[in-house]
C-alpha positions in Angstrom: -120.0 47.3 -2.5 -123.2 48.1 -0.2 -122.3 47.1 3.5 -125.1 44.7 3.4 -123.9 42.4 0.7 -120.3 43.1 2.4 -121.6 41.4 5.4 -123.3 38.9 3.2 -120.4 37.7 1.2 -117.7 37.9 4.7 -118.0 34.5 5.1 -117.5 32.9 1.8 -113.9 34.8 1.6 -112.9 34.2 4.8 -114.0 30.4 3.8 -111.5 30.9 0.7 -109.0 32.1 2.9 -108.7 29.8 5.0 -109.1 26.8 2.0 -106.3 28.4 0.4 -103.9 29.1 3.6 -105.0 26.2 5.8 -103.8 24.7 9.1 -104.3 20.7 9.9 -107.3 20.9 11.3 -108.7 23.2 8.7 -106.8 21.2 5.7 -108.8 17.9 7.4 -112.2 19.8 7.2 -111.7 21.1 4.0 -111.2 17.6 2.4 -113.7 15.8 4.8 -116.2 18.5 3.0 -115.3 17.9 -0.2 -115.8 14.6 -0.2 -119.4 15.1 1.2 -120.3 17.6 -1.2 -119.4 15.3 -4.0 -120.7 12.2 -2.3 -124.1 14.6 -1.5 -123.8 15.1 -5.9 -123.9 11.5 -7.0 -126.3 11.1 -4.0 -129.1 13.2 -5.7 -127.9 11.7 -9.2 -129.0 7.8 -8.0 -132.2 9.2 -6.0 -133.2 10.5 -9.9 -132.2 8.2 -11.1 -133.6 4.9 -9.6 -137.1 6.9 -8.9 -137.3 7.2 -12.9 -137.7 3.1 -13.3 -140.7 2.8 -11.0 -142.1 2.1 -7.7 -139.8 -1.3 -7.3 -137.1 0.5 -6.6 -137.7 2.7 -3.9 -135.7 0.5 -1.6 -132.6 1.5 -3.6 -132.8 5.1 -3.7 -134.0 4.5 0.1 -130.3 4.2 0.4 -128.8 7.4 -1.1 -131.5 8.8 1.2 -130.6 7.4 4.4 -127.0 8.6 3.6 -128.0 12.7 3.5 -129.9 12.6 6.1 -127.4 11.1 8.6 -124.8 12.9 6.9 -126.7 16.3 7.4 -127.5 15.6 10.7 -124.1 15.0 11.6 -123.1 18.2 10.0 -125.4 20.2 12.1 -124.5 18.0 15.3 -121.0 19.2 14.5 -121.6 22.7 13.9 -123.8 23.2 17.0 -121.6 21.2 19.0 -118.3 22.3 18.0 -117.8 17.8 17.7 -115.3 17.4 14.2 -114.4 14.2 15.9 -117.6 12.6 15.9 -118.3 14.1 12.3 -115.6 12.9 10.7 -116.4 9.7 12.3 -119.8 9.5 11.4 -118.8 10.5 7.5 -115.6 8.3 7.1 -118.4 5.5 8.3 -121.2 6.3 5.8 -118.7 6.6 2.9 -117.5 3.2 3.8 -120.9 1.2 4.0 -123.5 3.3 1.7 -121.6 2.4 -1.5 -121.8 -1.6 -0.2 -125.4 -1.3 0.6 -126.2 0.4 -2.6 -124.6 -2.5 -4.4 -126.1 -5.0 -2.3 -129.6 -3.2 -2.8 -129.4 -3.0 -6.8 -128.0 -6.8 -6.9 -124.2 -7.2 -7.3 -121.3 -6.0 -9.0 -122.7 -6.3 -12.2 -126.2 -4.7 -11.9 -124.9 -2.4 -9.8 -121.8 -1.5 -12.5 -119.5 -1.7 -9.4 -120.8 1.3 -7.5 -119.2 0.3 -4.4 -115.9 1.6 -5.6 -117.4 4.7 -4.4 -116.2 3.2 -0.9 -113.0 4.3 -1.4 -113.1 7.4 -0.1 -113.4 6.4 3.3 -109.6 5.0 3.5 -108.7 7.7 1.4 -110.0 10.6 3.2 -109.2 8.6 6.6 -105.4 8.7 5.1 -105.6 12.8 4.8 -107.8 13.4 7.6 -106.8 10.9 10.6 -103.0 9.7 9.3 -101.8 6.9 8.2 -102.1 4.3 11.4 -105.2 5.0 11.9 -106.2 4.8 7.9 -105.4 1.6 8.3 -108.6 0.3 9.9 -110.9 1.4 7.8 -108.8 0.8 4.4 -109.0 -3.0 5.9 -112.5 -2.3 6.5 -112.8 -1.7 3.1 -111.3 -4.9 1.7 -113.3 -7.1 4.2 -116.6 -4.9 2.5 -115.5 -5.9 -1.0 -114.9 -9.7 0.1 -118.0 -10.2 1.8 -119.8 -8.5 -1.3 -117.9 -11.0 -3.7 -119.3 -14.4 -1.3 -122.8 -13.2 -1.4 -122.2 -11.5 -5.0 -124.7 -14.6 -6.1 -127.5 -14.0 -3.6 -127.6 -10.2 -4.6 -127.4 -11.2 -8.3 -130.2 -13.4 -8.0 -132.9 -10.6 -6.3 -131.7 -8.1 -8.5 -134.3 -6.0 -10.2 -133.8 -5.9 -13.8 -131.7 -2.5 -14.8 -131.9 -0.6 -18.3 -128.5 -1.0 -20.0 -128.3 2.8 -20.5 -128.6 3.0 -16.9 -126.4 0.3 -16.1 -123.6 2.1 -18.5 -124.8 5.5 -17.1 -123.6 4.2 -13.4 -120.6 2.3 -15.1 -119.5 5.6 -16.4 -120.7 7.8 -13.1 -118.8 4.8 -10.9 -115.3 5.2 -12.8 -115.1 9.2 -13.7 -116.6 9.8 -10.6 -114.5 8.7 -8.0 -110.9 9.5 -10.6 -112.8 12.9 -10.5 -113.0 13.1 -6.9 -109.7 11.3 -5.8 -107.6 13.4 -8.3 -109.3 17.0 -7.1 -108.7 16.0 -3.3 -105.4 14.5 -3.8 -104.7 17.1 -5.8 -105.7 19.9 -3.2 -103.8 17.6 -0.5 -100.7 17.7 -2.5 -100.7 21.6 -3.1 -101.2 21.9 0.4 -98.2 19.7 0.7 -96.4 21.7 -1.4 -97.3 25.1 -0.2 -96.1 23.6 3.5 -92.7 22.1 1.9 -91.9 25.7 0.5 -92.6 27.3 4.0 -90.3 25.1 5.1 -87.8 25.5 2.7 -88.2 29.3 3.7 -88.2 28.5 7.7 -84.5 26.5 7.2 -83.1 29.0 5.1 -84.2 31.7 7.6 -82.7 29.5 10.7 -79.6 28.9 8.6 -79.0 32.5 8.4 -79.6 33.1 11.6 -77.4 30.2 12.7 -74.7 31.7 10.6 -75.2 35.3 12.1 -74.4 33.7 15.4 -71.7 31.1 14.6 -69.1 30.7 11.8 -70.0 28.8 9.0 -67.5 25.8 9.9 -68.8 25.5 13.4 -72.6 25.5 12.4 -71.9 22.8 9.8 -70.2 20.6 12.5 -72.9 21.7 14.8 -75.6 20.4 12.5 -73.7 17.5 11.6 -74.5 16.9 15.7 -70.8 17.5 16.9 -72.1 19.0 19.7 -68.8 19.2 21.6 -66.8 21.5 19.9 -63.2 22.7 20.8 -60.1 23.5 19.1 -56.6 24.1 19.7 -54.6 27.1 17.0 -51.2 26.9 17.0 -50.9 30.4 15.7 -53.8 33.2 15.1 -54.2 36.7 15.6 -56.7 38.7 17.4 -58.2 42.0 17.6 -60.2 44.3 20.1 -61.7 47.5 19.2 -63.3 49.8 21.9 -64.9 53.8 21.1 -63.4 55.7 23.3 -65.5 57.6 26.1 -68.4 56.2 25.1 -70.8 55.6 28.1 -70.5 59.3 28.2 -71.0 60.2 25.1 -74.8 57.5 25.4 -75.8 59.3 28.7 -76.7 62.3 26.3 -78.8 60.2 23.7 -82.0 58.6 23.9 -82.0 54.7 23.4 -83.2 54.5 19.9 -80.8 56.7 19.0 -78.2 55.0 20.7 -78.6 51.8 19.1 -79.3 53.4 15.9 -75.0 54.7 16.5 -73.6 51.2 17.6 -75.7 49.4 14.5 -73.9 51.9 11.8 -70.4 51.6 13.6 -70.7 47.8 13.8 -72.0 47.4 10.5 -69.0 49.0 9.2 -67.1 47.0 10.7 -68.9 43.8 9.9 -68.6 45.4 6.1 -64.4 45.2 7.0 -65.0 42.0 8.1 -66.3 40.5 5.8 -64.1 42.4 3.0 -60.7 40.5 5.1 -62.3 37.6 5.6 -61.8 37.6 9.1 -63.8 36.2 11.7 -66.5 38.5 14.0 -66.4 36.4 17.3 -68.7 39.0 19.3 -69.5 42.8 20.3 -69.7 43.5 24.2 -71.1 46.5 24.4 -69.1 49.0 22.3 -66.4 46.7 22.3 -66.1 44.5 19.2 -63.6 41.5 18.5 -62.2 39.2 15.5 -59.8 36.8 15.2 -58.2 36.0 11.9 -56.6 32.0 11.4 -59.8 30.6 13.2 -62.2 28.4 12.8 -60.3 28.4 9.0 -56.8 28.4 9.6 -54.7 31.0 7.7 -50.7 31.9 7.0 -51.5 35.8 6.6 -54.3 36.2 9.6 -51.7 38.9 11.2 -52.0 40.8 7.9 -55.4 40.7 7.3 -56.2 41.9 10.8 -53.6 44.5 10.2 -55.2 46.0 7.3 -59.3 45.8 8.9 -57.7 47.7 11.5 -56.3 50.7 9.6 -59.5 50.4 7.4 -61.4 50.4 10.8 -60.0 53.7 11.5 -61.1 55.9 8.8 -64.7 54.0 8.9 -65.2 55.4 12.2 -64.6 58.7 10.8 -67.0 58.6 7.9 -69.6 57.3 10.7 -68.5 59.9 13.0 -69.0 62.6 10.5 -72.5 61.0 8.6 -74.0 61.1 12.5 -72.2 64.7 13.4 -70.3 63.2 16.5 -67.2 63.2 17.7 -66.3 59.2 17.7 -62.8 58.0 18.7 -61.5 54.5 19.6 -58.5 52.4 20.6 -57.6 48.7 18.8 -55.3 46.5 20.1 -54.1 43.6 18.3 -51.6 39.9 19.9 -50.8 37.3 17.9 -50.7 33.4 19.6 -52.3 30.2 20.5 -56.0 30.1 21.3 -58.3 27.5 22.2 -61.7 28.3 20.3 -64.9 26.3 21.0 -69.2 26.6 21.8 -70.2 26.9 25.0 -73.6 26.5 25.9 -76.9 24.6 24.9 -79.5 26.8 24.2 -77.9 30.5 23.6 -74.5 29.0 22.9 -72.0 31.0 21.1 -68.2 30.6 20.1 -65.7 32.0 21.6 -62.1 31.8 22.5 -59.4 31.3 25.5 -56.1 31.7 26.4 -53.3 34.2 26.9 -53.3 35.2 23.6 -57.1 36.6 24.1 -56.2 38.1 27.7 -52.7 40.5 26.0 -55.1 41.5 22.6 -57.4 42.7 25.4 -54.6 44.6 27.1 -53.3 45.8 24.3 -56.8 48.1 23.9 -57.0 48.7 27.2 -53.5 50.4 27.6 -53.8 51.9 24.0 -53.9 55.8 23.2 -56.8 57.2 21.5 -57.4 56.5 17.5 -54.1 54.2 17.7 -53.3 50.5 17.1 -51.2 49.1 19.8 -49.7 45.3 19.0 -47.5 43.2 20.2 -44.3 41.8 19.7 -45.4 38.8 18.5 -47.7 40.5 16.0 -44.9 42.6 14.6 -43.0 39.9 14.5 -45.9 38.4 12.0 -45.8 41.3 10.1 -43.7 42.3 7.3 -41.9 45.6 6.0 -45.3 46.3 4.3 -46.4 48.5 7.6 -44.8 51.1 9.8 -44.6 51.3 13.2 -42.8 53.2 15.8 -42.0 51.7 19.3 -44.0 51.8 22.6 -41.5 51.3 25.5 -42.6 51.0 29.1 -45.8 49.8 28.8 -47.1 48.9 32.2 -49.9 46.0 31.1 -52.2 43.5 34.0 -51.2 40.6 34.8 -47.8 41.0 32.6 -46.2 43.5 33.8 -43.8 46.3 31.8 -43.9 45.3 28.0 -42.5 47.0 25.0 -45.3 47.8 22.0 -45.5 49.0 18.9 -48.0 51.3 17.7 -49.0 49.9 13.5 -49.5 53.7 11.9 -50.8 52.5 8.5 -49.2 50.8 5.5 -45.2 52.0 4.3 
């Protein structure tokens, strides 16, 4: 296409563009037009018209003239002034009263075949362009049009000028197709508009669901939306797990950022994959530390196994990571079994979490771990069946608790 006729035709897509993907304000001057343009239509139709039966009836299509040139003026009022207020003021006002003043002008309802139904696109637009309060007013407007027109219906009738019935019927048909025309192709753009917004909506909730759920358990968001804003639980008996890689802030002062992100993403994701696979719960990562707890928010008799088995799992994951990125990865896990108290804290960035002693020995358990190994503790092999063999950890000098005897889980009997 010739960069000329480019230029030339820039506006009338953008002008599509925005018609089809509008905001508010555009939606409200998109309609506002379209019901000028087809008003402007019939407009030229009863100018034609009426100046076709004679002289006598210049003072009718004086009317249809009066309304494009105050409508026109507005429009270039608007457009030089940047004023859609007064516009839309100014149009919502000469859809309203030129319809009346036609009828009045021709002489009544009948010689006029009803034309001042056209009127009804003032409320109407109003409804789509200003809201519904302030719609109001000028649909009332509208009634108190048609009742004064009904009183004085008699005094119009009787200086009415005499009408051809092929015109009469040729306004009777205009008057009714017309404005159904017009009503259903606005209301009809409205409502795809409407539409096209409920969708994005649709598409907006189901993104903030899935990020709610990426952030909180699925029971806790449902109780959050469900406004239970203060949540927190007691667990008689869960089990939780800490992971931590093993010399890793010296293994990141070597690698760029991207690249160091691009690492933590593929070891976490494997072990959201694990996660997910045991159906236990991811409760947060702190740097390259990452923790679960199985038996909360939904409570379970087997959480000690299932965290048992992610944890074995977890171990030869790191090694297919280790070996797909060519570095040497290691970590410890550390696994207690107990009572927690789980809850969200927070307003804004709020996140679940959990407290207790049970939390505080799971931690230790990692922290006092040797490399590659799972260190638990009684309680947790107490949880545990025959399934899994361990060997014993004795002397293990743990914060806060003292000497502790451990067991090490090495993998399944």
């Amino acid at each position: 296409m010739p960069e000329d006729s480019a230029q030339l035709y820039k506006p009338i897509r953008e002008f599509w563009v925005r018609l089809s993907n509008p905001t508010s304000e555009v939606l409200g001057k998109s309609i506002l037009s379209l019901l000028v343009l087809a008003e402007t239509v019939v407009c030229i139709f009863w100018i034609i018209t009426l100046s076709d039966l004679g002289d006598g009836y210049a003072m009718m299509a004086a009317v249809p003239y009066v309304y494009l040139i105050v409508s026109y003026v507005s429009l270039f009022i608007f457009y030089r002034f940047k004023r859609f207020e007064y516009f839309t003021f100014t149009q919502l006002v000469m859809l309203l009263v030129m319809p009346f003043f036609m009828q009045w002008a021709i002489g009544g309802f009948a010689a006029s075949s009803g034309v001042a139904i056209w009127a009804i696109l003032s409320p109407v637009g109003a409804l789509m362009i200003l809201g519904t309060r302030q719609s109001t007013s000028w649909f009332l407007l509208f009634v108190g049009l048609a009742f004064i027109s009904w009183r004085l219906n008699h005094y119009f009738a009787g200086n009415a000028m005499p009408i051809p019935t092929n015109v009469k019927n040729a306004f009777f048909l205009m008057n009714i197709t017309g404005t159904a025309s017009i009503l259903y192709g606005v209301l009809r753009y409205f409502q795809a508009q409407k539409e096209r917004v409920m969708i994005s909506l649709e598409l907006e909730q189901a993104r903030s669901e899935k990020l709610l759920l990426n952030i909180l358990p699925a029971p806790i968001a449902e109780r959050l939306k469900s406004n239970d804003m203060r949540i927190a639980d007691y667990y008689e008996s869960v089990t939780v797990m800490f992971a931590d890689l093993v010399n890793f802030t010296q293994i990141s002062e070597h690698m760029p950022p991207s690249q160091l992100i691009d690492l933590l993403s593929q070891v976490f994701l494997r072990f959201d994959e694990l996660a997910e696979k045991y159906q236990v719960e991811k409760i947060k990562t702190i740097g390259d530390a990452y923790m679960v707890i199985s038996g909360a928010p939904v409570a379970c008799d087997d959480h000690a196994h299932r965290i048992a088995a992610m944890a074995i799992e977890m171990k030869s994951g790191l090694q297919e990571v280790a070996v797909k990125v060519g570095i040497d990865l290691h970590m410890r896990i550390g696994i207690n079994t107990g009572s927690v108290v789980a809850g969200v804290i927070g307003s804004s960035k709020f996140s679940y979490d959990l407290w207790g002693d049970t939390v505080n020995l799971a931690s230790r358990m990692e922290e006092t771990c040797m490399t590659d190994a799972i260190q638990i503790t009684q309680q947790t092999r107490h949880a545990l069946n025959d399934k899994y063999a361990f060997t014993a950890r004795y002397n293990v000098e743990v914060k806060g608790k003292g000497v502790l005897d451990t067991y090490i889980l090495l993998g399944y009997k």
